[in-house]
N, CA, C and O of each residue as an XYZ file, in Angstrom:
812
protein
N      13.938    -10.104      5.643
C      13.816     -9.935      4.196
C      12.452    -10.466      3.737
O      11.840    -11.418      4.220
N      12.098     -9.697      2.743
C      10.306    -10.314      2.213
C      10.878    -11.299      1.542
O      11.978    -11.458      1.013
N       9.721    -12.059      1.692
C       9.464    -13.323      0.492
C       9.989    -13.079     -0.521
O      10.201    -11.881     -0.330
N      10.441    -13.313     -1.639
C      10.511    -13.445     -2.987
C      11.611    -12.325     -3.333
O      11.805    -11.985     -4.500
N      12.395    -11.714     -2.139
C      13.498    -10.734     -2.684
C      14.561    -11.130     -2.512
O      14.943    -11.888     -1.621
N      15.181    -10.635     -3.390
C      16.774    -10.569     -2.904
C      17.431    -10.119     -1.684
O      16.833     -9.653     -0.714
N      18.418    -10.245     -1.758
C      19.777     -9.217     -0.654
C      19.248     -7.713     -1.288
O      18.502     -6.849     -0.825
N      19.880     -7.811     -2.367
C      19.446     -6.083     -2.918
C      18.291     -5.187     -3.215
O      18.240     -4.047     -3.676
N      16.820     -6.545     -2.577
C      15.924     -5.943     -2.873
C      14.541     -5.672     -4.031
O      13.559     -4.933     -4.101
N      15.383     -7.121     -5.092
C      15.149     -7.031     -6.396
C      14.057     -8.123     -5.987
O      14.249     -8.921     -5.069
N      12.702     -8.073     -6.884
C      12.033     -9.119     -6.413
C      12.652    -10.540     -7.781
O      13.108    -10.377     -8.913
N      12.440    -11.541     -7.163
C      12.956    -12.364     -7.490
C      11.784    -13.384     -8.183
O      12.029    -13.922     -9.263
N      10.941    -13.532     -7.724
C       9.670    -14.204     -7.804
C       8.745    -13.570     -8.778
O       8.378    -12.404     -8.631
N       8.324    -14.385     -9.866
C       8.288    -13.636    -11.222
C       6.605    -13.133    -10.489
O       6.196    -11.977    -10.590
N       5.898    -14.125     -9.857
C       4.252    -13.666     -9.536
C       4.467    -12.504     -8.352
O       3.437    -12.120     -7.798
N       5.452    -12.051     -8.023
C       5.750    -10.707     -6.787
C       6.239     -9.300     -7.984
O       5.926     -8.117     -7.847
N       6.847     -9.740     -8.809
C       6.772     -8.400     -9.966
C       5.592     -8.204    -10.769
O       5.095     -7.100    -10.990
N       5.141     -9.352    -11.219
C       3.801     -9.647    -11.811
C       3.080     -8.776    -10.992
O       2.633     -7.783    -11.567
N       2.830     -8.900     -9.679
C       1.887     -8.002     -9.317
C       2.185     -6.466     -8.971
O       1.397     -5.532     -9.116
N       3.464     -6.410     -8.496
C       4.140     -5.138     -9.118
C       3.347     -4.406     -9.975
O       2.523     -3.563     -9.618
N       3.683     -4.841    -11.490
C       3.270     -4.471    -12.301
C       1.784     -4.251    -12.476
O       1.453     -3.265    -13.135
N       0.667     -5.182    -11.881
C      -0.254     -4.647    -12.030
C      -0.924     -3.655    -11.299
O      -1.935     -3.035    -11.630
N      -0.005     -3.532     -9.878
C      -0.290     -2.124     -9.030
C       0.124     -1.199     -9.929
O      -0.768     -0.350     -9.936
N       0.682     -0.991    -10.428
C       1.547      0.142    -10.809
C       0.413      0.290    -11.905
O      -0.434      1.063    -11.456
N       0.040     -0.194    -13.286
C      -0.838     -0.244    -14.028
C      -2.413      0.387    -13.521
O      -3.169      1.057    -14.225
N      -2.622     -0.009    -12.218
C      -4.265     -0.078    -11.571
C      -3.943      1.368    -11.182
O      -4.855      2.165    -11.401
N      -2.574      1.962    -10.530
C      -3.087      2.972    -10.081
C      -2.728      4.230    -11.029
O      -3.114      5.360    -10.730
N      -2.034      3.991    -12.088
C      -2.136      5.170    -12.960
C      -3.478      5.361    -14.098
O      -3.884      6.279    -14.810
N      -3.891      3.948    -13.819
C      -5.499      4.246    -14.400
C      -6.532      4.936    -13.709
O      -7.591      5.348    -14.183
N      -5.962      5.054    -12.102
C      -7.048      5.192    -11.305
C      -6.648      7.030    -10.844
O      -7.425      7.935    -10.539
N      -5.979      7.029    -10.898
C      -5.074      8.991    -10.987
C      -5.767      9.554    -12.768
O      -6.337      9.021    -13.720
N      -5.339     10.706    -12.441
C      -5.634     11.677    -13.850
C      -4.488     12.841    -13.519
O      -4.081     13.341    -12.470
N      -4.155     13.036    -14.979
C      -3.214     14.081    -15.016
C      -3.487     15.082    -14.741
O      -4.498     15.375    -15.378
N      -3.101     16.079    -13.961
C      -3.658     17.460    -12.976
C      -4.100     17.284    -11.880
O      -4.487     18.229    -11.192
N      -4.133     16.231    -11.542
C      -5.001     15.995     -9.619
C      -3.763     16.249     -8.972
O      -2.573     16.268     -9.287
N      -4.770     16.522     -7.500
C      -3.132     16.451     -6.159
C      -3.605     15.368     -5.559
O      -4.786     15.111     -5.326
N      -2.569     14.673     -5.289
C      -2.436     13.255     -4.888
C      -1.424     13.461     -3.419
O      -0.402     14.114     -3.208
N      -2.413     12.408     -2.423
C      -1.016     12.379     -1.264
C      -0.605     11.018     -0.771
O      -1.430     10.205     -0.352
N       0.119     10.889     -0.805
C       0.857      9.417     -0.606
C       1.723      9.657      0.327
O       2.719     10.378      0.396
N       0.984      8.661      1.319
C       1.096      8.325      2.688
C       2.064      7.197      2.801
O       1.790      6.063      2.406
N       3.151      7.511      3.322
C       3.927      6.422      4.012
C       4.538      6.022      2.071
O       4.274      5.119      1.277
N       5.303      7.096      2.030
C       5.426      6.977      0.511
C       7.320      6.254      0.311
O       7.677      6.108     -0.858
N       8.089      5.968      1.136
C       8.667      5.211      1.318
C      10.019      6.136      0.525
O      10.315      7.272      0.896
N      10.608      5.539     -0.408
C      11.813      6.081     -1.285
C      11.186      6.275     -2.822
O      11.789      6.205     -3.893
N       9.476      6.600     -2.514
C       9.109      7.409     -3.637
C       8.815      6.552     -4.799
O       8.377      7.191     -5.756
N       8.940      5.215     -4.993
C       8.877      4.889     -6.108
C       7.377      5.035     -6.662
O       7.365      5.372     -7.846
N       5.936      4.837     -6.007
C       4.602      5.482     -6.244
C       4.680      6.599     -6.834
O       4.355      6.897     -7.983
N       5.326      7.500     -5.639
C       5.237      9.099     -5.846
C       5.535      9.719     -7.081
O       4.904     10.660     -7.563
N       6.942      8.917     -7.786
C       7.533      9.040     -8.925
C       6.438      8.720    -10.159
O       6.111      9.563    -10.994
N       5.897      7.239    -10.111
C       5.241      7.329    -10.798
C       3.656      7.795    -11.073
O       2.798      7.212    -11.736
N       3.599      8.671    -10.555
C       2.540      9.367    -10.925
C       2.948     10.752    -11.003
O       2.129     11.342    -11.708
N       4.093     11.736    -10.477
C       4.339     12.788    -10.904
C       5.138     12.402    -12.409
O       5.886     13.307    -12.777
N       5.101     11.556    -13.049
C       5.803     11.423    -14.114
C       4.770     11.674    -15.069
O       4.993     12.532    -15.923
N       3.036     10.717    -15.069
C       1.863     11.568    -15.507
C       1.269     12.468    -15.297
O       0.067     12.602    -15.527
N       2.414     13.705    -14.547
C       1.424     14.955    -14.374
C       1.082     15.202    -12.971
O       1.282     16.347    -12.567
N       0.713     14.536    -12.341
C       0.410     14.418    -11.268
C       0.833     15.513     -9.828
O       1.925     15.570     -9.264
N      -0.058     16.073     -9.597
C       1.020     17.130     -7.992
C       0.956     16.241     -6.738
O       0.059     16.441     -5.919
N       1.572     15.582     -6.611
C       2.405     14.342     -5.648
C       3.083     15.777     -4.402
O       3.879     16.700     -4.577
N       2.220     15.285     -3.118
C       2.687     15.319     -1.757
C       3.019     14.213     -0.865
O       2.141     13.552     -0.310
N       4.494     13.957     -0.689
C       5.103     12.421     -0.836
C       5.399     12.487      1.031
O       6.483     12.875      1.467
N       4.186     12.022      2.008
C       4.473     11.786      3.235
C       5.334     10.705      3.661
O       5.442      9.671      3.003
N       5.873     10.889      4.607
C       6.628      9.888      5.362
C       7.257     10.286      6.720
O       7.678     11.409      7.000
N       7.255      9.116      7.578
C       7.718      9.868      9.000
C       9.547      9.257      9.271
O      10.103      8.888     10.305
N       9.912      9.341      8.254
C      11.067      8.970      8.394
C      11.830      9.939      7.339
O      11.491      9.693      6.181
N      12.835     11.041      7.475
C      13.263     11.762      7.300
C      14.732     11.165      6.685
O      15.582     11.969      6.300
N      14.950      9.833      6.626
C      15.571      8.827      5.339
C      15.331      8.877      4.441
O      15.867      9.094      3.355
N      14.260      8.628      4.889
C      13.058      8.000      3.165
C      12.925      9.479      2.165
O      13.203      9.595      0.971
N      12.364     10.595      3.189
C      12.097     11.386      2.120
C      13.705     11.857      1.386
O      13.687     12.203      0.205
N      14.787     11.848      1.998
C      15.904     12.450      1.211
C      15.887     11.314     -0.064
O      16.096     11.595     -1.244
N      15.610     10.077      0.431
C      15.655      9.420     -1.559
C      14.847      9.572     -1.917
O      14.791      8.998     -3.005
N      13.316     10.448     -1.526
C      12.332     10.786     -2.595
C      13.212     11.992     -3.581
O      13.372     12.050     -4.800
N      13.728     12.978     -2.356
C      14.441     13.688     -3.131
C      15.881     13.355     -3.832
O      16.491     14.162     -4.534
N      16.219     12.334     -3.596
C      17.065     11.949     -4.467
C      16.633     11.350     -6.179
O      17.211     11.578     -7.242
N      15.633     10.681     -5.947
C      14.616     10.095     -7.017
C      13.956     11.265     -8.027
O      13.451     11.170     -9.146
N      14.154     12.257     -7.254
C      13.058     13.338     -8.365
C      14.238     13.854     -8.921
O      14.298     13.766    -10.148
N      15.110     14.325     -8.398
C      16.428     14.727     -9.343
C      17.004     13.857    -10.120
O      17.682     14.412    -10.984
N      17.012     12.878    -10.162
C      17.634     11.466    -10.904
C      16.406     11.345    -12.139
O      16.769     11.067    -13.282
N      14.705     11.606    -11.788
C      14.340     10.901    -12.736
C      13.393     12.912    -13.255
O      12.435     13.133    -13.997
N      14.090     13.698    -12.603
C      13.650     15.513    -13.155
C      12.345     15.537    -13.542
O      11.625     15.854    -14.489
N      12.315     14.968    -12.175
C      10.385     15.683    -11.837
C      10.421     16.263    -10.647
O       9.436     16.079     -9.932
N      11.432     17.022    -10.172
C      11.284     17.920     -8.777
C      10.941     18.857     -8.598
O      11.410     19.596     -7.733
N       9.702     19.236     -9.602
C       8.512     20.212     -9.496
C       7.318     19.264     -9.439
O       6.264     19.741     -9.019
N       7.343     18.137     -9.763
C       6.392     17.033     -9.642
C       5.491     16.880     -7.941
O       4.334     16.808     -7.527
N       6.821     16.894     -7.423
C       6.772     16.340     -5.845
C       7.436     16.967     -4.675
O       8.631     17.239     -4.558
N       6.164     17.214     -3.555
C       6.576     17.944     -2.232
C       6.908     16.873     -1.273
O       6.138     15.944     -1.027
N       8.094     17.026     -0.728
C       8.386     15.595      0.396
C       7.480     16.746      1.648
O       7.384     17.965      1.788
N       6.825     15.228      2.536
C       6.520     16.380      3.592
C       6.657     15.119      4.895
O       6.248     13.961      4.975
N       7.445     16.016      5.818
C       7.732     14.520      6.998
C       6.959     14.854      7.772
O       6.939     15.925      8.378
N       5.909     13.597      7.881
C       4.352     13.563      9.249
C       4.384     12.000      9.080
O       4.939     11.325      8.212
N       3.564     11.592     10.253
C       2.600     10.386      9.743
C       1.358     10.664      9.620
O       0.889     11.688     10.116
N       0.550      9.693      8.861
C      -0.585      9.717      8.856
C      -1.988     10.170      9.775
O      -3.050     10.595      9.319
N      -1.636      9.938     11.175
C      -2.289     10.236     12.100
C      -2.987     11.451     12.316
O      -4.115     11.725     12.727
N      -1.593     12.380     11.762
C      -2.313     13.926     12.358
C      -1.483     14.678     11.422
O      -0.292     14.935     11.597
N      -2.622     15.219      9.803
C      -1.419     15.516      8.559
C      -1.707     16.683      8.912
O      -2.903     16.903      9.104
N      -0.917     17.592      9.075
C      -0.676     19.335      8.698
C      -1.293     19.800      7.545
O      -0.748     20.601      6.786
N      -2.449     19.318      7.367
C      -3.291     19.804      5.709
C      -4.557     20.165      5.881
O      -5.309     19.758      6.767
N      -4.800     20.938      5.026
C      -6.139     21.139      5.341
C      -7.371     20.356      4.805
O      -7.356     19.695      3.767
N      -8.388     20.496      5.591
C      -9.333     19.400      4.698
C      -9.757     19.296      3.168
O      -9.549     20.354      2.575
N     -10.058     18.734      2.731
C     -10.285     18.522      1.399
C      -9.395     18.659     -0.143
O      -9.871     18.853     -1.261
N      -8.263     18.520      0.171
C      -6.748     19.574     -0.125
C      -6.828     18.640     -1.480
O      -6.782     19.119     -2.613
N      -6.965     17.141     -1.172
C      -6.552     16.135     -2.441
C      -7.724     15.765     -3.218
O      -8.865     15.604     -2.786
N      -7.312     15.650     -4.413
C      -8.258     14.852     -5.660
C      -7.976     13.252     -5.184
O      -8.922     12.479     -5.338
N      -6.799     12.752     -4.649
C      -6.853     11.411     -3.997
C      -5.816     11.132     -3.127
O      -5.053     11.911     -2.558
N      -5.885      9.840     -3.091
C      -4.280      9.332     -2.037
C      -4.287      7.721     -1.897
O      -5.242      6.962     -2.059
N      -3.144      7.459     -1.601
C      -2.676      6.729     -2.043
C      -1.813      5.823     -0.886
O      -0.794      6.379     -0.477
N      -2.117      4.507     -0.331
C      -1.376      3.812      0.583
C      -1.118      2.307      0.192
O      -1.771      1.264      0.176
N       0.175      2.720     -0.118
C       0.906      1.451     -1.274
C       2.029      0.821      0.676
O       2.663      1.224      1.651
N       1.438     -0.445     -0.086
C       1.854     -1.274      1.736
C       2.344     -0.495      3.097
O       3.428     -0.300      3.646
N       0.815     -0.112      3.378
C       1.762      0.716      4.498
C       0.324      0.163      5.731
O       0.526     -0.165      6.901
N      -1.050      0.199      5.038
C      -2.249     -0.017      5.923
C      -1.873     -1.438      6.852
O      -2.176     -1.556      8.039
N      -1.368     -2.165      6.287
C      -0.926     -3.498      7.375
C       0.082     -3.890      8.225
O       0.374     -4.996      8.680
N       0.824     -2.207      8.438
C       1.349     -1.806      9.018
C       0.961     -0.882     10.136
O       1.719     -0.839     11.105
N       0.111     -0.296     10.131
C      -1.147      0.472     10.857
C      -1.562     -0.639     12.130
O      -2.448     -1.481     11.989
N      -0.960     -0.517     13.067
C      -2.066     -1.155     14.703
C      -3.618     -1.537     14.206
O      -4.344     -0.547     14.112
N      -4.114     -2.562     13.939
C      -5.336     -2.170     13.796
C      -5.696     -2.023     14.472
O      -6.787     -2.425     14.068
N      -6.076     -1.471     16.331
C      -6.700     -1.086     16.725
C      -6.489      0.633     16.723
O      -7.022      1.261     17.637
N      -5.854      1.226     15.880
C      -5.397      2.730     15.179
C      -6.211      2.898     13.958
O      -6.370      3.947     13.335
N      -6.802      1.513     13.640
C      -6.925      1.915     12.010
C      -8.200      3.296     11.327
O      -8.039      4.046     10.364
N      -9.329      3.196     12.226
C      -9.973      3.994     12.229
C      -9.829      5.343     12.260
O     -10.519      6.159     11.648
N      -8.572      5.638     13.262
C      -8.378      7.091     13.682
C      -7.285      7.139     12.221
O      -7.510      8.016     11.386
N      -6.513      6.484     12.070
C      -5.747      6.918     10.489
C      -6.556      7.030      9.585
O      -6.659      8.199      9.216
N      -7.620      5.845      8.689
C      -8.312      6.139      7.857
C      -9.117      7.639      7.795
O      -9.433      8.414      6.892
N      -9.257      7.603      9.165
C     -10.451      9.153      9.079
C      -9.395      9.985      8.826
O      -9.652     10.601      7.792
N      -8.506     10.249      9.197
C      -7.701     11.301      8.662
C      -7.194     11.492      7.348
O      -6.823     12.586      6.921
N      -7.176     10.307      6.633
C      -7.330     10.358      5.368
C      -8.302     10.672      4.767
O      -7.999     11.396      3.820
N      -9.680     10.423      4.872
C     -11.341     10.868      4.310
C     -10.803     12.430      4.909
O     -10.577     13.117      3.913
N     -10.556     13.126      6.021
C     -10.367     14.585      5.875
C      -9.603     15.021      4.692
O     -10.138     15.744      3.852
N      -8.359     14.615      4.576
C      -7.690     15.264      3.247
C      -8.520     15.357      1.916
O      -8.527     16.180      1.000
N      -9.254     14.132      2.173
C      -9.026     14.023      0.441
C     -10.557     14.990     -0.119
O     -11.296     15.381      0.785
N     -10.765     15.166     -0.897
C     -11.651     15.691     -1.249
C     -13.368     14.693     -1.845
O     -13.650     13.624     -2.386
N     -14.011     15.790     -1.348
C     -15.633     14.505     -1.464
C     -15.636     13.990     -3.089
O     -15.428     14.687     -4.082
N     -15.992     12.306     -3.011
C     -16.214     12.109     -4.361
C     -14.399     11.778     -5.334
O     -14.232     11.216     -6.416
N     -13.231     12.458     -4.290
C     -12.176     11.591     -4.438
C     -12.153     10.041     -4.344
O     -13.094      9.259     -4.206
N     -10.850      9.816     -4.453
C     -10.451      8.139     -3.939
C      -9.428      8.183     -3.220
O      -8.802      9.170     -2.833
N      -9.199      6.771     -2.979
C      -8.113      6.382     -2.656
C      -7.818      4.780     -2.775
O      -8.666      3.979     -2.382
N      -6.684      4.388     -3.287
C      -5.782      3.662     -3.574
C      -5.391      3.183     -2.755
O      -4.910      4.001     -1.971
N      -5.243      1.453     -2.197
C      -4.411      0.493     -1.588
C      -4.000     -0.057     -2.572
O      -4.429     -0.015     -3.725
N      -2.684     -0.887     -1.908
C      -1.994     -1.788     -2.587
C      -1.509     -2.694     -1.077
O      -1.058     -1.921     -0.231
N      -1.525     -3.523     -0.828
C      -1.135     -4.444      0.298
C      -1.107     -5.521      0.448
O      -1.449     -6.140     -0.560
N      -0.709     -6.434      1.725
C      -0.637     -7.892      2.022
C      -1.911     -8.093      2.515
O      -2.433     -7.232      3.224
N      -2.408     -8.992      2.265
C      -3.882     -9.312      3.071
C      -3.805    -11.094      3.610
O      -2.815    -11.748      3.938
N      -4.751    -11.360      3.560
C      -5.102    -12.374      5.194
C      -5.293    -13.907      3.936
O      -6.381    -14.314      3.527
N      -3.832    -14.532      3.532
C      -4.421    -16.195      2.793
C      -3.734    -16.920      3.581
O      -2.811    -17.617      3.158
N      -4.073    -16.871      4.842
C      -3.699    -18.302      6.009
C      -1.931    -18.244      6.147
O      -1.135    -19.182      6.123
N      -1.743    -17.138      6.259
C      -0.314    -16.793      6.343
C       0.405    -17.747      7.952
O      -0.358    -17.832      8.914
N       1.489    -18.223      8.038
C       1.483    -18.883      9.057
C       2.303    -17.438      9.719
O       2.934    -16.478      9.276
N       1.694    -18.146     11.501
C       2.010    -16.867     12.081
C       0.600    -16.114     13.064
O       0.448    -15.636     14.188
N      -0.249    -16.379     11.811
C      -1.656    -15.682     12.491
C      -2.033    -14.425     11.259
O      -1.395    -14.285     10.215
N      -3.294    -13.535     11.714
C      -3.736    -11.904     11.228
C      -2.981    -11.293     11.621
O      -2.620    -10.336     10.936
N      -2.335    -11.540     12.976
C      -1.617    -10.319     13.517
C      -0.202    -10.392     13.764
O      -0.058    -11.156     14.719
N       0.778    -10.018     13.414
C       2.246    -10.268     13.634
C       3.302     -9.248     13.490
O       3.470     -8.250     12.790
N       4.185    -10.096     14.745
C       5.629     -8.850     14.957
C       6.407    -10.069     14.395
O       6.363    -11.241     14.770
N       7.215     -9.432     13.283
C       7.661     -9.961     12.042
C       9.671     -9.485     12.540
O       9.919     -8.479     13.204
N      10.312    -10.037     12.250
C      11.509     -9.704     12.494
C      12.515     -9.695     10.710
O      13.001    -10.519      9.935
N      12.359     -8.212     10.830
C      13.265     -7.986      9.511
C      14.423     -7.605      9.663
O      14.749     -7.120     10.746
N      15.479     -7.744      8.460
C      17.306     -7.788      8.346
C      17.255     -6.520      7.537
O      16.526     -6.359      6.559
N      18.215     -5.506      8.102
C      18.366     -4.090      7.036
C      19.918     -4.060      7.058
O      20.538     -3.378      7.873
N      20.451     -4.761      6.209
C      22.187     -4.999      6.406
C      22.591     -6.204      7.249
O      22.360     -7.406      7.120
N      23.307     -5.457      8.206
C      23.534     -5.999      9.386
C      22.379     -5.859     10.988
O      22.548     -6.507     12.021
N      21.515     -5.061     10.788
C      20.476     -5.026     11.440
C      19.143     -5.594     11.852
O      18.333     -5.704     10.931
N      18.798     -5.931     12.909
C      17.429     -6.484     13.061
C      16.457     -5.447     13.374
O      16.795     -4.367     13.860
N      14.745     -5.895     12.988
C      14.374     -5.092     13.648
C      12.523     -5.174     13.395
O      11.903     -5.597     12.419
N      12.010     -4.585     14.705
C      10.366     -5.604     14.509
C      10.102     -4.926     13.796
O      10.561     -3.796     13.630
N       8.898     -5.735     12.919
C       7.750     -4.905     12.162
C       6.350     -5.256     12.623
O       6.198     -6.424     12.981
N       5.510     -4.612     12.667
C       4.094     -5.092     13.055
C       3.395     -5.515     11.472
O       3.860     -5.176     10.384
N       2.336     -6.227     11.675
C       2.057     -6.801     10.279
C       0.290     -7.301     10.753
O       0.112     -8.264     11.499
N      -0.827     -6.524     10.214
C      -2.179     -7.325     10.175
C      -2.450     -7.462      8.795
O      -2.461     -6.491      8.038
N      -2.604     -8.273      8.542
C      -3.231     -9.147      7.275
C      -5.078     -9.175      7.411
O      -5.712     -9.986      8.086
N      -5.568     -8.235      6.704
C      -7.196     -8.009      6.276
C      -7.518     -9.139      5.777
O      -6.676     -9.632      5.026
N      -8.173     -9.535      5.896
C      -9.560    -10.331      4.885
C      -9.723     -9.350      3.900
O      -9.349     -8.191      4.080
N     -10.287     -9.760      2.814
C     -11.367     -9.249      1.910
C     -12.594     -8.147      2.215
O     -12.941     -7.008      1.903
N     -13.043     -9.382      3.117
C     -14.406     -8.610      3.481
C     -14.445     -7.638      4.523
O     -15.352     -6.815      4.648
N     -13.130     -7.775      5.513
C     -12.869     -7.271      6.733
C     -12.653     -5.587      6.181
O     -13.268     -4.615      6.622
N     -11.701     -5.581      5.204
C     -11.136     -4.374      5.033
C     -11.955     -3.636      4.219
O     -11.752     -2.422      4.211
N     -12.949     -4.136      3.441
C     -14.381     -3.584      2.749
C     -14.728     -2.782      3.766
O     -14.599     -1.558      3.775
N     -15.192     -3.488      4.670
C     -16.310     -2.906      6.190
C     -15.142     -2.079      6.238
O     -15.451     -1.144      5.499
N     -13.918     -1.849      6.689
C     -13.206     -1.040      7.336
C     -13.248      0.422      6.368
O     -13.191      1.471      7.008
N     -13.369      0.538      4.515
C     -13.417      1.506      4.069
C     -15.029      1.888      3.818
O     -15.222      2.970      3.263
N     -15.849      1.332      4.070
C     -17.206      1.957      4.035
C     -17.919      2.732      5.207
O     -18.954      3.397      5.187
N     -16.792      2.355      6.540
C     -16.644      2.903      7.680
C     -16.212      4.268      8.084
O     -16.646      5.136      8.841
N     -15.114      4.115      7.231
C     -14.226      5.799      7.191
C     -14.150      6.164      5.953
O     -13.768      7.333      5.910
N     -14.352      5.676      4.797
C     -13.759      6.335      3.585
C     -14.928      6.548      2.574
O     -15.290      7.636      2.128
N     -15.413      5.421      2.313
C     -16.401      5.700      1.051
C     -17.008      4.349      0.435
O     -17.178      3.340      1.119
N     -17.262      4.420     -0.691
C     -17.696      3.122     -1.609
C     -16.187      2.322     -2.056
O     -15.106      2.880     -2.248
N     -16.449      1.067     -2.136
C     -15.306      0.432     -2.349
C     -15.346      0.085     -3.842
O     -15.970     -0.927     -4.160
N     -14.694      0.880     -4.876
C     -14.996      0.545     -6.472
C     -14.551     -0.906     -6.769
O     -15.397     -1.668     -7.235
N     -13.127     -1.414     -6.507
C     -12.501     -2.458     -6.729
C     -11.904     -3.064     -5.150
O     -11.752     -2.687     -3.988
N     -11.721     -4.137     -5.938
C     -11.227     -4.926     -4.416
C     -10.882     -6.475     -5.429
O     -11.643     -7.346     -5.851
N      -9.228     -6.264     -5.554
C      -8.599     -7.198     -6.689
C      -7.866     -7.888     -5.521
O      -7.238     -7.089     -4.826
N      -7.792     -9.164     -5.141
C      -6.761    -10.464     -4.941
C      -6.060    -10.637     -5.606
O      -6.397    -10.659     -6.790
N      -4.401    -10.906     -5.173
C      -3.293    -11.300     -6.525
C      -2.337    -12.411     -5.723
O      -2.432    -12.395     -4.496
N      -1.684    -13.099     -6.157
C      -1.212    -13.882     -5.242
C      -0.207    -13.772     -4.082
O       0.153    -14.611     -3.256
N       0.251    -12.071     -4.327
C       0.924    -11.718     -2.952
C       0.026    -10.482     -2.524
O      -0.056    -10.395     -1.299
N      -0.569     -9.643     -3.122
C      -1.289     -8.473     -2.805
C      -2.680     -8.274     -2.941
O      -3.449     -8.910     -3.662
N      -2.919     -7.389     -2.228
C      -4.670     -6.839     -2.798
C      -4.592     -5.226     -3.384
O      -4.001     -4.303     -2.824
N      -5.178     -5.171     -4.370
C      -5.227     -3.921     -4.505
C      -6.722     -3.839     -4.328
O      -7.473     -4.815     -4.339
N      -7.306     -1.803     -4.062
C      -8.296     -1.661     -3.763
C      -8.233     -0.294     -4.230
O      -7.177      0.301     -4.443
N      -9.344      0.167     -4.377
C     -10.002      1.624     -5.344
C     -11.514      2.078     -4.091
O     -12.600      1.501     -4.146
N     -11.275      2.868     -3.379
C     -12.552      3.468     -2.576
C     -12.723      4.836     -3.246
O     -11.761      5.420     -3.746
N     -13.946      5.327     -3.245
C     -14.406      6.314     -3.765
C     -15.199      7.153     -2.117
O     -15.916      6.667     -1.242
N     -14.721      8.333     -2.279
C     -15.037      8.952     -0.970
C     -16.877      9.957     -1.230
O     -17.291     10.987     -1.763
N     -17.409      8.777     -0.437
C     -18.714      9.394     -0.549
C     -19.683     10.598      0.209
O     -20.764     11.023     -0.200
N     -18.907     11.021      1.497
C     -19.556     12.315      1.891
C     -18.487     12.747      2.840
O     -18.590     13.817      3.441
């Protein structure tokens, strides 16, 4: 179970919604109504949702064929299921063609990424998206977490165990890592559980 949640999931920890809230805020400032957006490792949609709710043409990836049935459960519940295409891939190798998105979007999923993978994922993201797009993080990053940068994390899903891999960026680390594959780095915000980040795709 993460830090600061419940059994059910609810965050509990007023500075873990707090920042919630200001992801959620950063990235509908950072979208425009009419772009196609792809969100990678888009989970049970709650991103995806909110940005096909401003308009948005949301292609909601995930390699777990769970997840996307509650995206599609989520778009019928909140009737934006012209909003959003579920599409099951991972990141690695998307079935799209190049330049397809105005942006995209990886809400905690990059510190989940092998970093010694991270390169070959990021570049596949700079293919989708279109030149002079962005893209959007939201994630855990590197404040002396005990454990180490790098960790197999053991999480509870019910009655279930089960590993997770976990690298925690630096600041400066994950800068170099998007000026490498992606573009200019517009923002690069610290919060006391997350980082959010804004790259602008420069060629």
């Amino acid at each position: 179970m993460k830090t600061g949640q419940t059994e059910k999931g609810e965050f509990s920890d007023f500075k873990y919604r707090q920042g919630y809230e200001t992801v959620a805020g950063v990235l509908i400032d950072t979208a425009t109504s009419g772009e196609k957006v792809i969100d990678i490792g888009c989970g049970v949609g709650k991103w995806s949702a909110l940005l096909a709710e401003k308009g948005i043409e949301v292609i909601s990836v995930d390699n777990s064929a769970a997840m996307l049935r509650k995206v599609t459960q989520r778009c019928k519940h909140n009737r934006i299921e012209s909003g959003i295409s579920p599409m099951l891939s991972d990141g690695f190798f998307l079935p799209i063609k190049s330049g397809t998105f105005d942006g995209g979007t990886l809400n905690w999923v990059l510190a989940h990424i092998p970093v010694i993978k991270n390169i070959h994922f990021m570049c596949e993201i700079h293919r989708v998206v279109k030149r002079n797009g962005w893209l959007f993080i939201s994630d855990s990053y590197w404040r002396g977490q005990e454990g180490g940068k790098e960790q197999i994390q053991i999480r509870e899903t019910g009655e279930r165990k089960h590993e997770v891999y976990k690298y925690y960026y630096k600041l400066k680390e994950l800068k170099q890592l998007l000026l490498k594959t992606f573009g200019k780095v517009e923002l690069l915000l610290p919060l006391d559980y997350e980082l959010i980040c804004v790259a602008r795709k420069t060629a």
